[in-house]
Every structure is written in C-alpha cells, then in structure tokens.
MARBA-3410 file (N, C-alpha, C, O; in Angstrom, 1 decimal):
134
4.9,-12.1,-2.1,3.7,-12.4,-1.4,2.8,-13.2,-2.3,2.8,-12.9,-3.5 ~ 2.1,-14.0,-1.9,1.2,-14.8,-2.7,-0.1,-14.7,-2.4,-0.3,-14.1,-1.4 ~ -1.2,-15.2,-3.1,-2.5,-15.8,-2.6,-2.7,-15.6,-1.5,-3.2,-14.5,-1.0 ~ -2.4,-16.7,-1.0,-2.3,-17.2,0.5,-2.0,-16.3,1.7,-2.7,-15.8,2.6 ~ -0.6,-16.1,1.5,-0.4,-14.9,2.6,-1.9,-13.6,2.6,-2.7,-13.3,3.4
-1.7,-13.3,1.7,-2.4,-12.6,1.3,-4.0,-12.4,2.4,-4.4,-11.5,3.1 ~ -4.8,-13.9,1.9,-6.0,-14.3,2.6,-5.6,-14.6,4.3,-6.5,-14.4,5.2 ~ -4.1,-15.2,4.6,-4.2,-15.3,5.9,-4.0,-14.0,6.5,-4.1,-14.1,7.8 ~ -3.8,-12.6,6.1,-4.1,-11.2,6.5,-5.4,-11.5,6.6,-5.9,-11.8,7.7 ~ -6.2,-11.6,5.6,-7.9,-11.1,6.2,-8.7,-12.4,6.9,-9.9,-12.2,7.0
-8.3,-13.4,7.3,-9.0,-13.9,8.8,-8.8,-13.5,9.3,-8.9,-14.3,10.2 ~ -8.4,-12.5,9.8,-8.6,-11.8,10.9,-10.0,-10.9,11.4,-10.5,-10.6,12.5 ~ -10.6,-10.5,9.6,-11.8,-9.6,10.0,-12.3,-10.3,9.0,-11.9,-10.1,7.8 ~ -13.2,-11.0,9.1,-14.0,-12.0,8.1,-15.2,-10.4,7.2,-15.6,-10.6,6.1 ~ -15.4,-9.6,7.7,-15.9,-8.4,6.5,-15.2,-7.8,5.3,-15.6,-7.6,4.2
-14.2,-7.6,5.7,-13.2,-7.5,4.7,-12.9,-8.9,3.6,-12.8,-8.7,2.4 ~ -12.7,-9.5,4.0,-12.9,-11.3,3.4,-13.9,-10.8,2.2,-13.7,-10.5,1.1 ~ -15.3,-10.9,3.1,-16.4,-10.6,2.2,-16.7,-9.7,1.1,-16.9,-9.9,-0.1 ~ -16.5,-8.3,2.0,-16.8,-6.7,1.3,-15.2,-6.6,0.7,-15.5,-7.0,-0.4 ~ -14.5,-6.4,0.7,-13.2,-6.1,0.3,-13.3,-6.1,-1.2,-13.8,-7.1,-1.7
-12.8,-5.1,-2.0,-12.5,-5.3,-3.5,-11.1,-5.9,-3.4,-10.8,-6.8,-4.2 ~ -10.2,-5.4,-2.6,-8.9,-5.8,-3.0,-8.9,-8.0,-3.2,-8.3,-8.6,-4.0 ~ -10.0,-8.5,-1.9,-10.1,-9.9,-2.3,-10.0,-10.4,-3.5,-9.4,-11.4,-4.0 ~ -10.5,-9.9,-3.9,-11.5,-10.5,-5.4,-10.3,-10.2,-6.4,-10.8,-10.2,-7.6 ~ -9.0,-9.9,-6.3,-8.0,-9.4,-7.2,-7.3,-10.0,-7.7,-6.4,-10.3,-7.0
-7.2,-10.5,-9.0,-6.3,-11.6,-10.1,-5.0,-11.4,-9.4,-4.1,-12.2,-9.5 ~ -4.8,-10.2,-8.6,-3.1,-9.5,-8.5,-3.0,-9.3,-7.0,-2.5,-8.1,-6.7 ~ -3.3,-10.3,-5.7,-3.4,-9.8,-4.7,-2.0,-9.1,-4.4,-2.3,-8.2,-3.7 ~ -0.6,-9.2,-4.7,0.3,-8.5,-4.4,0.1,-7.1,-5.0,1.1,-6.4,-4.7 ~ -0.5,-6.6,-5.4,-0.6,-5.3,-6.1,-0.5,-4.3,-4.6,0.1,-3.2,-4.6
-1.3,-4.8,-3.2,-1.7,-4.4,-2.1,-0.1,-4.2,-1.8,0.1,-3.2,-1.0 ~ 1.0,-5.1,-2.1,2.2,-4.3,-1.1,3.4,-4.5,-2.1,4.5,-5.0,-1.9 ~ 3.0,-3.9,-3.1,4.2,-3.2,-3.9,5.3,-2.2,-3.3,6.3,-1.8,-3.8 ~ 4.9,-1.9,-2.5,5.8,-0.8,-1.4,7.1,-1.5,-1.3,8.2,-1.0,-1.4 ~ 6.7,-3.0,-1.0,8.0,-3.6,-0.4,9.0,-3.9,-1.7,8.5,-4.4,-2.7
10.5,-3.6,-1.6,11.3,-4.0,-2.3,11.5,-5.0,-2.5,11.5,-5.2,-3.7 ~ 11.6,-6.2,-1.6,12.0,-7.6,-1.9,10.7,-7.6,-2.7,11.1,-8.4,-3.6 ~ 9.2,-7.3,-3.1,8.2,-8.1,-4.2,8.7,-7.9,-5.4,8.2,-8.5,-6.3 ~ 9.6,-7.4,-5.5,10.4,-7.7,-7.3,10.9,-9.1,-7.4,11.4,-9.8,-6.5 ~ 10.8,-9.4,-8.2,11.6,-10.9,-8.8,13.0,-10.7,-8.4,13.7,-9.7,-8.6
13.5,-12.2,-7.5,14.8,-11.7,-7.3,15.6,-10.8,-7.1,16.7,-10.8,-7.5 ~ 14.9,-9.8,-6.3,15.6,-8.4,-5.9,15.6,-8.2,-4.6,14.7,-8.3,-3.8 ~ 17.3,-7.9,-4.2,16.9,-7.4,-2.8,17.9,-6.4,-2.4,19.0,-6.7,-2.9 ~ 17.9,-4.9,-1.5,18.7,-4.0,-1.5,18.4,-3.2,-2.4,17.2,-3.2,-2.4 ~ 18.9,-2.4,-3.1,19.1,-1.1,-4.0,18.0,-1.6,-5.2,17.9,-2.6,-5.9
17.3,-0.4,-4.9,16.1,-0.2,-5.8,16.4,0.8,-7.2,16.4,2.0,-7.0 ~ 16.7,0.2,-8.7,16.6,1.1,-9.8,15.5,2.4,-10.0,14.4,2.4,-9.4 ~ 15.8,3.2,-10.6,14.4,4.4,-11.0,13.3,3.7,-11.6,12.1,4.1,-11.6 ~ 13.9,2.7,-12.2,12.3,2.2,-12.9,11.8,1.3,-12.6,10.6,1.1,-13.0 ~ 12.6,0.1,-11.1,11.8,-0.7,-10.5,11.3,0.7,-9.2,10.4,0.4,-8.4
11.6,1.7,-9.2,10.8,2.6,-8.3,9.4,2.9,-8.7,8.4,2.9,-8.0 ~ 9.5,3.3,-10.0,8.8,3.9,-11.1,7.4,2.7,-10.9,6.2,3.0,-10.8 ~ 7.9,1.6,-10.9,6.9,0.4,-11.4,6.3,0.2,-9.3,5.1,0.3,-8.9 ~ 7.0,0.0,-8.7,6.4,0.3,-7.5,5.8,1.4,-7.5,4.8,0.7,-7.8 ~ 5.3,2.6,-7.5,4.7,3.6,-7.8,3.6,3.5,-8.0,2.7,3.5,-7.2
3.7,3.2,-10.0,2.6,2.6,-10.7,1.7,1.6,-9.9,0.5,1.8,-9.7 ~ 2.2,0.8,-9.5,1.3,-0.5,-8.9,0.9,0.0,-7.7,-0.3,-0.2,-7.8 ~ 1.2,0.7,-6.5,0.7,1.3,-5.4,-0.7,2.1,-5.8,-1.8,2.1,-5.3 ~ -0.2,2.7,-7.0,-1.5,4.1,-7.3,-2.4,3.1,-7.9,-3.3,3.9,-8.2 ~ -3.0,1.6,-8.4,-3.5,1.2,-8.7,-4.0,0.4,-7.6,-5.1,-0.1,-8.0
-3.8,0.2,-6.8,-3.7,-0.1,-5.7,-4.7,0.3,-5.0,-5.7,-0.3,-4.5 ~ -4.2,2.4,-5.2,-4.9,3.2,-4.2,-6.1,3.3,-4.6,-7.1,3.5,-3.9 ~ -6.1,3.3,-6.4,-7.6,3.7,-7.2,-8.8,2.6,-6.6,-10.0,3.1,-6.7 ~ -8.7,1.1,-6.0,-9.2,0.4,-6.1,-9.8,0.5,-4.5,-11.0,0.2,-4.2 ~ -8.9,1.0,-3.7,-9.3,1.7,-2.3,-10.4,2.7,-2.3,-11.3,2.7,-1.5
-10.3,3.4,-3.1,-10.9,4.9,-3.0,-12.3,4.5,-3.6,-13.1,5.5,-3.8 ~ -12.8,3.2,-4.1,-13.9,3.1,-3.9,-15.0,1.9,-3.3,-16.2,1.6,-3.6 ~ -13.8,1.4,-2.1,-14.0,0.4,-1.6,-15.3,0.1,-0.6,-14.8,0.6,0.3 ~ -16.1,-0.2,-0.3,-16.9,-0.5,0.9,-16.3,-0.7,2.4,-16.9,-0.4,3.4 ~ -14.9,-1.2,2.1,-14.8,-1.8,3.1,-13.5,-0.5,3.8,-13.0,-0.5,5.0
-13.3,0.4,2.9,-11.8,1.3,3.4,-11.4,1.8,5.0,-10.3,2.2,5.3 ~ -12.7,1.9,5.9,-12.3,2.2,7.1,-12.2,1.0,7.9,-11.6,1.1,9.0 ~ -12.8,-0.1,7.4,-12.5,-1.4,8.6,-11.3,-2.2,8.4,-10.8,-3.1,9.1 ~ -11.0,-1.6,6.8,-9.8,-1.9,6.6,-8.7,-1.2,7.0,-7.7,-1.8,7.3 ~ -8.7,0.2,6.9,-7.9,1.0,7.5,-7.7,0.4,9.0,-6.5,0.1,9.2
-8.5,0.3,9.8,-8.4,-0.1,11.3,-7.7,-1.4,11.3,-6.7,-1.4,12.1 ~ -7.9,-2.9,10.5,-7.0,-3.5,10.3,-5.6,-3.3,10.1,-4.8,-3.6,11.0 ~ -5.0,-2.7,8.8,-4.1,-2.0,8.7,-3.2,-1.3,10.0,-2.0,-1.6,10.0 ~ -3.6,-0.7,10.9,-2.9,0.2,12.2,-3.0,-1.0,13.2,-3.5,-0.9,14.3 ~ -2.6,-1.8,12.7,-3.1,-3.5,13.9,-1.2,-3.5,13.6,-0.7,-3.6,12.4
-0.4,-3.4,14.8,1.0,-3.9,15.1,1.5,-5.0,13.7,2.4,-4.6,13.0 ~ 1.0,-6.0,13.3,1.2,-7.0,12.8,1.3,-6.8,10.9,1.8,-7.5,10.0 ~ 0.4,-5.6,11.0,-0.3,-4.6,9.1,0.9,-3.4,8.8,1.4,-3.1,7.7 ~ 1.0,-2.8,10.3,1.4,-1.2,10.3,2.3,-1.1,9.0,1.8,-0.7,8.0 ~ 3.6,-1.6,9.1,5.1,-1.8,8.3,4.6,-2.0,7.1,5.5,-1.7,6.2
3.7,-2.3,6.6,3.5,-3.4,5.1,2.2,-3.3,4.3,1.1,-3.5,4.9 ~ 2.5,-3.0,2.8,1.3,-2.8,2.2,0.2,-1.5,2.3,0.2,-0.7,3.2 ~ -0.9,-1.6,1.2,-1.9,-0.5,1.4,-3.0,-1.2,2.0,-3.4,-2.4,1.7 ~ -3.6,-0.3,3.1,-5.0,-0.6,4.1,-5.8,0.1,4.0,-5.3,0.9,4.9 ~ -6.4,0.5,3.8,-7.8,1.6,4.0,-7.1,2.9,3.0,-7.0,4.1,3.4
-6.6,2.4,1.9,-5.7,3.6,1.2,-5.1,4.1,1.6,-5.0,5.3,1.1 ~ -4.2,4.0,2.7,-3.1,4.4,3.0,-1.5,3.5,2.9,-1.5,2.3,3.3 ~ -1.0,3.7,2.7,0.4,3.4,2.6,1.4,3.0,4.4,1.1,3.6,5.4 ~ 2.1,2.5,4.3,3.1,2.3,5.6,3.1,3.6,6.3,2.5,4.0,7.3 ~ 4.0,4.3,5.4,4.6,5.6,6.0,3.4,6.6,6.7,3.7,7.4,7.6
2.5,6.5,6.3,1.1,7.4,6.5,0.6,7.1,7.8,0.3,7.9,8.7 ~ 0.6,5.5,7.6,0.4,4.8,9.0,1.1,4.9,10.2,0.6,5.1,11.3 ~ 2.4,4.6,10.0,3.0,4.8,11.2,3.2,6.5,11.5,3.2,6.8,12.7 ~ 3.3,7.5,10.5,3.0,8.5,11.1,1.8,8.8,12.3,2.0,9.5,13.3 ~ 0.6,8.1,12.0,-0.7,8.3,12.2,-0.5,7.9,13.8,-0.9,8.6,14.7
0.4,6.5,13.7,0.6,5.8,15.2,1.5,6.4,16.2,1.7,6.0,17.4 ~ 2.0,7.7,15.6,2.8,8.6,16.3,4.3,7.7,16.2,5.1,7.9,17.1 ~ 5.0,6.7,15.1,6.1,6.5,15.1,7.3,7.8,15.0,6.9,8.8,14.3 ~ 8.3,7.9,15.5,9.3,8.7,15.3,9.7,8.6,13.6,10.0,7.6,13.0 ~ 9.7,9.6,13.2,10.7,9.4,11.7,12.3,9.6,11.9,12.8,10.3,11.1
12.8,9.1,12.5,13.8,9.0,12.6,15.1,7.9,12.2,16.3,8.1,12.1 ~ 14.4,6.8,11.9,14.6,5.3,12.0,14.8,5.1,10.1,13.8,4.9,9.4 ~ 15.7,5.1,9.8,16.1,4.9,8.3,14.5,4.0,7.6,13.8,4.3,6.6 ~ 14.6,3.2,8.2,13.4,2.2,7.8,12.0,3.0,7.9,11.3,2.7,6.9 ~ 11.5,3.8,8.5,10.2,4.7,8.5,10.9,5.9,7.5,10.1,6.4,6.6
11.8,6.2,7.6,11.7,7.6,6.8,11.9,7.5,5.6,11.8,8.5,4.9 ~ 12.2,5.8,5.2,12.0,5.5,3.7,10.8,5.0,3.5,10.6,4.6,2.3 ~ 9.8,4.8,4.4,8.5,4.2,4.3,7.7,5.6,4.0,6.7,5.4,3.2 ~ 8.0,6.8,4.5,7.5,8.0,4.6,7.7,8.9,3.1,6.8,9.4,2.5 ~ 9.4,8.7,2.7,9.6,9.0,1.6,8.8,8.7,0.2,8.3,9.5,-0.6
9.0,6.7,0.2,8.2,6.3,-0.6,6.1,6.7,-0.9,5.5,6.7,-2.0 ~ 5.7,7.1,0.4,4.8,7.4,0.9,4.1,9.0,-0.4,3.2,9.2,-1.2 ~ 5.5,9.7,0.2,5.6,11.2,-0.6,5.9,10.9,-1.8,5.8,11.7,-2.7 ~ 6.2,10.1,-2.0,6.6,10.1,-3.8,5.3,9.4,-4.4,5.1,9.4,-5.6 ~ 4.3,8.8,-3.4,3.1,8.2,-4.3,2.3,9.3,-4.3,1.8,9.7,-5.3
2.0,9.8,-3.2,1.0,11.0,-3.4,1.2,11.7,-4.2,0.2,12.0,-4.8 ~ 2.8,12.5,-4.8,3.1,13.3,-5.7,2.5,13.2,-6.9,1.8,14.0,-7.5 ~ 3.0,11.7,-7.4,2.3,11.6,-8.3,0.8,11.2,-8.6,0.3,11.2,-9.7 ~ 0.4,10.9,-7.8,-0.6,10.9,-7.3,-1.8,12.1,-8.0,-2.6,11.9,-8.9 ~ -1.5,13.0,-7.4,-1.4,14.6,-7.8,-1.2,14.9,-9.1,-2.1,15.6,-9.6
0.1,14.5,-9.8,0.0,14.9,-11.1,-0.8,14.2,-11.6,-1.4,14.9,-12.4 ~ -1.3,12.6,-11.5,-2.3,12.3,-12.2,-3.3,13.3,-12.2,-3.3,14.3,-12.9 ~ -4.1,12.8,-11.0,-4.8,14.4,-11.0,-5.2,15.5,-11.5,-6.4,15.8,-11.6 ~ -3.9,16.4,-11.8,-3.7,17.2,-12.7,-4.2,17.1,-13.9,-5.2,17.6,-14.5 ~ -3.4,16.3,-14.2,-3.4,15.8,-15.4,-4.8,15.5,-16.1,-5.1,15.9,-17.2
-5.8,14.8,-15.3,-6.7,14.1,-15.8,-7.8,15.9,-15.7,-8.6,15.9,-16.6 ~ -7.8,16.9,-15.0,-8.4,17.9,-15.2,-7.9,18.5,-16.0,-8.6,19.6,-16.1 ~ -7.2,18.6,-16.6,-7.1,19.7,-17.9,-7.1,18.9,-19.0,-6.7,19.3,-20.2 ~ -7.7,17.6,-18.6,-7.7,17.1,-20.2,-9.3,17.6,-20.3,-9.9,17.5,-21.4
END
C-alpha cells in the first residue's frame, strides 16, 4: 500500500484527513500490516519472523490509535463494508471488526483475521506486563 491509497481511504471523512494522527505518518502502511501481501515480494505462507514483524508494526500502530482524537470516527469509518477486511481503524484490527459486524468465524479468511487479531492483543499484554514491573 502506498501514500496514496492510503489518503484515498480518508476522503471519505474529510475529519479524519484533518484530526487523524495516523495522516501525518512517514509510514502510512504501518496502518495494515495485518495484510501478508505488505511484505516485499511476499505472497502465501507467512515465516515466524515475518509474523513477528507484522505484530511489531500493528502494536505501533495500535500505540498511535490509543491516543488519537479522531479513534471513534475512525472506528465508524473502519466498519464501512469497503475498511471491514483490512488494516487498523479506531484501534481495532480486521478480526475484531468483523466479529463486531456479527461475521461468522467460520470462513478460513476471518478466522485467520481473528487469529492474527489474538496474537496482537497477546502480546499486546505482555508488553503491558512488562512495562509494570519494570
């Protein structure tokens, strides 16, 4: 994903355009690291450490959400048919989302959206952890 794509997501709600931290980001793909094809040349079977680095980049992702101005009008963007599948919206992830929309988990494609979903929060969490007992 590039720039571009990127900005043609947010004409759609010109506040987000404005108020959005994720705009303003040297790294607008950082927003859908979720997706496997955003690796260089990669497509199909995902390594542990291209998982690892999707992860990493999601949870940076999420940190930049959680103190956004704009996280609920982005969220509402996000649950828009055309957002649901792809990328973080209002700090949420795909799998979160389509749960939210009442999708079935049944469907190989959501239950790895849901999966990946559970493995960011996990760690997620250990950060978390982590950062209180230091």
């Amino acid at each position: 994903m590039n720039k571009g794509a990127r900005s043609r997501i947010y004409k759609n709600n010109e506040y987000l355009q404005v108020q959005g931290l994720c705009t303003g980001s040297s790294d607008p793909d950082l927003w859908f690291s979720d997706t496997a094809n955003q690796l260089p040349g990669k497509r199909g079977v995902v390594t542990v450490e291209e998982k690892r680095k999707m992860v990493a980049r999601t949870l940076a992702a999420l940190s930049i959400c959680s103190i956004c101005p704009s996280k609920q009008a982005c969220l509402e963007e996000g649950m828009k048919q055309q957002n649901i599948d792809f990328g973080v919206w209002g700090g949420t992830l795909p799998g979160e989302r389509l749960l939210l929309a009442g999708r079935s988990p049944r469907s190989t494609e959501v239950v790895n959206k849901v999966s990946f979903a559970k493995q960011v929060r996990e760690a997620e969490q250990l950060l978390l952890r982590g950062q209180q007992s230091s």
